[in-house]
Every structure is written in C-alpha cells, then in structure tokens.
N, C-alpha and C positions, 0 to 999 in steps of 0.2 A: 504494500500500500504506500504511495506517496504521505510522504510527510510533511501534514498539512496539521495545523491548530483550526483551533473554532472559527480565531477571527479573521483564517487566513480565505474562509466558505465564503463566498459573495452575496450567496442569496441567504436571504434570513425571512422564518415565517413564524406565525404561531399555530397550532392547533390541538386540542385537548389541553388547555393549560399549558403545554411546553413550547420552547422554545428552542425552534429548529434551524440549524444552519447545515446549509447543502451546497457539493459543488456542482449540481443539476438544479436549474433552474423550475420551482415547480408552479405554475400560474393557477393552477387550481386553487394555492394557501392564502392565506393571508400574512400581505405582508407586515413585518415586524423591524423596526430596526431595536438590535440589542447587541451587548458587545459579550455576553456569557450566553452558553448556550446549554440545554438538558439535552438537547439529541444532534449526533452531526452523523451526515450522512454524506459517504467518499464514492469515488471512482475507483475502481483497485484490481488487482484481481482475486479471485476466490479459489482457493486452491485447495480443494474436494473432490476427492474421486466419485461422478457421481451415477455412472453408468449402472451400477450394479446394485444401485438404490431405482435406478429410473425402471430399470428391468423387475422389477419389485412392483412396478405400480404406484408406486409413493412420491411424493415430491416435496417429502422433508427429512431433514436429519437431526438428531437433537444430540449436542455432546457440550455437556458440562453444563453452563449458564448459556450457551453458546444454542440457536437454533438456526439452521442452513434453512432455504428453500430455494427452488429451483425449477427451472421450465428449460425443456428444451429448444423453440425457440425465443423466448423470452429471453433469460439467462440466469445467474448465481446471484445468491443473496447471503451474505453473513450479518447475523442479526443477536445483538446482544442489547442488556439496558437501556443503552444510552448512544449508540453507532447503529449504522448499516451502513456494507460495503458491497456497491452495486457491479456485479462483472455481467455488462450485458451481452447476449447473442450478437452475433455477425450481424449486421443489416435491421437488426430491430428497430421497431417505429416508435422514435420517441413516445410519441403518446401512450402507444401500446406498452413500452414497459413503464412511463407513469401511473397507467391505470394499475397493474401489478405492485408497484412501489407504495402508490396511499392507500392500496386496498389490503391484499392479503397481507402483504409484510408489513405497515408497519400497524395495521391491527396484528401481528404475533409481539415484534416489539413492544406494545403495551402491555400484551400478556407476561412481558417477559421482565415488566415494571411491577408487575403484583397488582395489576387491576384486573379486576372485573367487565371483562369484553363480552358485550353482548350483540346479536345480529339483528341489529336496529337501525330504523331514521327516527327522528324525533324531530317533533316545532313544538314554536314558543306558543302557548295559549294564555293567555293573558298574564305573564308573567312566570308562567307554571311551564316544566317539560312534558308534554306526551309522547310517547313511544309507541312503535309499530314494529313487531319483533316474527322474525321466520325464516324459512330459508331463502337461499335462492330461488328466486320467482316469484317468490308470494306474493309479489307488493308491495314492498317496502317503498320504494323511492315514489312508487305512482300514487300509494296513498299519502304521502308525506305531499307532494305536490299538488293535489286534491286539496289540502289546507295551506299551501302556497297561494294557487291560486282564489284562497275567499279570503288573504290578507293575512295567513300566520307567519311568522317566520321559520326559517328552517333553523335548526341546532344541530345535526348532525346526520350523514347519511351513510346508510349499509352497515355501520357498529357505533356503539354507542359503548364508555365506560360508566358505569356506576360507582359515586364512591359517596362516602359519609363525612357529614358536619353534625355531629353528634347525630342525634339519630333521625336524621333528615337526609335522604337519597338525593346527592345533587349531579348532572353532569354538565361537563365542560363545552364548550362548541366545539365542531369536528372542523370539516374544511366546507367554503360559504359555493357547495356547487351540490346536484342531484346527477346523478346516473338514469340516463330515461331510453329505452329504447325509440327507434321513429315513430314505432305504431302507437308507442305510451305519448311519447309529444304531440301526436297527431291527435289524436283524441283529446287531449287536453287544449288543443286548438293553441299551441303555444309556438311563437313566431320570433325566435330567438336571433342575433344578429349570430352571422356566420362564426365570425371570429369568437362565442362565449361556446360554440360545441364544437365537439373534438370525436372524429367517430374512431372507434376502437373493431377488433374484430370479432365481439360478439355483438353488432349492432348497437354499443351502446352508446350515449352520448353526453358530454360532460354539460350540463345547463348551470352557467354560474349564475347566482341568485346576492351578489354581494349585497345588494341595496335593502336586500328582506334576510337579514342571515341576523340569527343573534349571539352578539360578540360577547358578553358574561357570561358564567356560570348559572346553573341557575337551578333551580330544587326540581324533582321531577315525582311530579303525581300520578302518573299512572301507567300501564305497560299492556298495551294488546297484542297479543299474540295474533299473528292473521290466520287465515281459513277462506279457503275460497268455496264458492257455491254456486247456487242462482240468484240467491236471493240475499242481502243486508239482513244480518241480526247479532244481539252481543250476546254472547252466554257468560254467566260469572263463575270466576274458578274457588274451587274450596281450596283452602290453604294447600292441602298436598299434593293438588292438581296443579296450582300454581307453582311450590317447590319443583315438582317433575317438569315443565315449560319451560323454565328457567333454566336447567342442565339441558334439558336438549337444544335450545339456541344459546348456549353457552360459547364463543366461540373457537372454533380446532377443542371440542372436548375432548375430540377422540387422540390428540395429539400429550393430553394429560397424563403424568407418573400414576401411581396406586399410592405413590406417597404425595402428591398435587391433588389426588380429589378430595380431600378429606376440607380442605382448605376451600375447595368450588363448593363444595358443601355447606360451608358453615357461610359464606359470602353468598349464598341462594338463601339460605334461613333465614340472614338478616337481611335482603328484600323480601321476601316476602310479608314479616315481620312489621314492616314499615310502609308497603306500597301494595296499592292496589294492583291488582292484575284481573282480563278479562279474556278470552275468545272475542274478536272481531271478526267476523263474516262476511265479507267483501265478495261483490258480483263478479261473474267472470267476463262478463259485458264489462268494457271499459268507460263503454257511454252510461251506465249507471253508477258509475264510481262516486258523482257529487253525492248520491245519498248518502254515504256516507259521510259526508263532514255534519251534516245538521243528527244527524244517528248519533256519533260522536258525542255532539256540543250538549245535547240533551241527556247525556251519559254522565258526562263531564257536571255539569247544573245538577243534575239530581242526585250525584252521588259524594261532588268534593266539596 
C-alpha cells in the first residue's frame, strides 16, 4: 500500500457519524472538510489468494479483525475498523465499483466497528426515524422514496446502524442518495437531471436527494419489516417475532462467529426492548405504492 496519512486523502466526507477520507473520489457522500479522520480509504493492492475461496462460492474471507471481500470482476477489498484498501479489476466502471464500495463493504466495515447493521432505508418523519427493513428486492429504496416524494427526508438507504443514547435507539445519516431501478423511477414519475444518476449493472441508479437528506442524528421510532403482496396492510409483531426479524435482516449474519452471535443477540433484545416493530405489506403494483405512505402516517399517529 502506498504511504499515505489521512490528511495526505483529498477527498473528505461524512457519513454515519464518521468521518471519511479517500483517495477515490466518492460524489455520492457528503462533503466534509476535517483535518482527523475515523475511516481512510486507499488505492493498494490486496494480496489474497482468492481463487480457491471464489471456487467455494463465497466472496469473503474473515482473518483476525481483518474481513476480505471480493468480486471477480469488481475486484479486492481489505477491510478493517477504520481503513479499506481498494484493489480494483482491470477495466472496472468507476461507478460500478462505487456502488460495491458504499454498499457491501463498507456496511461490513461498520460491522466490523461493533454496530448494529441492519438492511434498511429510513426518512425523517417529523423529526422521528422510520425504517423499512428486508432483503434485496423488497423495497426498500422505493418505499423510502414513496415518503421522498410527499416531503420526508431521506436518512439512510439499503443499511441503516442502530445505536443507543441511553435507552433511546438513534441512527446517524447514511449517504444523501437512493438506489432506484428505471422501472422504480418511472413509476414514481421522477425526472432527475442526468448528471444526479449513475447507472450501474444491475439496473440501478444513484438518485441524489441532497436538498431533502437529513444531516443529524436522530432517534428512531419504529422499524417495518416489508412483505410484498397485493394488497397494503401492517400486521404487528409480538416481541419474539420481532427479536426473530431483526436477526434475519441482520446484516452478513450468516458471515457471524458462534462466538459474534451471542452479542447480535443481546443488540436484537435491546431493540426490541425499546422500538416498535411491524410487518409492512407493500403492493407489488408499483403504481399503488403511495398507499402506503398515508397506511404509514396513520400507523405512525395512532401508535407513537
């Protein structure tokens, strides 16, 4: 790796509370100027045997504090606390390995902080966070921009962390952009100027939202788990149906020690503990999607 300091990184951002300097410019973040930094991220190369992991199926490696991941065409990642060192594929498309850089890695990087990552977008509801948590596909970014567009702001998209001020669940903002497919933007009849989307190769596309993004911390009231169907409706979970929700969108659970879950464990208990959780039932019709925000709002009013 080149021997570089924090402040030798030109770009500098924020997001989840930290503060990041990179020698990759990333337009997705927000910019920060600071002269200390909690995460730096290099140009380097990675030097991992990884063939005989890739032949496995798997595209991680975990050794010591240390967690590898990897794509064959994308390229190498070494990921610790507070660094990631990017060794990209031959020919990769900038955008295409940013989207791999603020996505998977450095939600493991956080994991790899001792937070609580969960697979979430989350907006600002009048001051309050709500969450929309599931896997890939569920809906995550289309329902979060469903309350974009009637005026909420966004707070984080595709993972969100959880952490505690005493016993109040708060989380940080993530980075001021949503992940939408065409067919999701088209539906939401959203006419972005060229230059704020970036398409990547699984159709997707970066929609920066700086002007409605919210830049505090901020306490977070409630967590729906999605569901798709035909039809909009919330079901409410009993506390052990909500503990069990919370480990399965847990994020890389399955990437977890026997001596790491015990710890996922006790950090599920205490949301549950303190935060509501529901089932959300989201159309699979994209043109019924607004129902849901007024579904929501009257969820939101009768219950917080």
């Amino acid at each position: 790796m080149k021997s570089l300091n924090s402040n030798d990184l030109i770009f500098k951002y924020e997001a989840f509370g930290l503060k990041i300097h990179s020698e990759i410019r990333l337009p997705e973040l927000k910019p920060l100027k600071s002269e200390k930094s909690d995460i730096n991220i290099y140009l380097g190369e990675v030097d991992l045997p990884t063939r005989s992991v890739l032949d496995e199926g798997i595209s991680y490696k975990l050794l010591d504090n240390t967690i590898y991941r990897f794509w064959d065409v994308i390229g190498k990642f070494k990921i610790t606390a507070d660094s990631i060192i990017v060794n990209s594929a031959e020919n990769v498309d900038k955008v295409i390995l940013r989207n791999f850089l603020l996505g998977t890695v450095f939600a493991t990087l956080l994991r790899l902080k001792g937070l609580f990552v969960l697979h979430a977008s989350s907006i600002n509801m009048n001051g309050s966070a709500i969450a929309f948590s599931g896997f890939k596909g569920s809906g995550k970014s289309t329902t979060a921009m469903a309350f974009y567009n009637e005026g909420y702001p966004i707070v984080a998209d595709d993972y969100i962390t959880i952490q505690f001020d005493g016993d109040i669940p708060i989380i940080f903002p993530g980075f001021p952009s949503l992940r939408l497919s065409s067919k999701s933007r088209a539906a939401m009849g959203l006419n972005f100027d060229k230059s704020n989307l970036e398409r990547n190769i699984m159709d997707k596309a970066y929609a920066s939202v700086p002007k409605s993004f919210s830049s505090n911390k901020i306490p977070l009231k409630k967590v729906y788990i999605l569901q798709r169907n035909k039809e909009s409706k919330i079901i409410d979970l009993k506390p052990q149906e909500a503990f069990m929700e919370l480990i399965k969108n847990t994020f890389s659970i399955h990437m977890f020690s026997k001596l790491e879950l015990p710890d996922n464990f006790v950090q599920c208990e205490r949301i549950v503990k303190n935060l509501d959780l529901s089932i959300l039932v989201i159309p699979d019709s994209l043109e019924k999607i607004h129902e849901v925000t007024r579904m929501v709002e009257m969820d939101i009013e009768d219950k917080l």
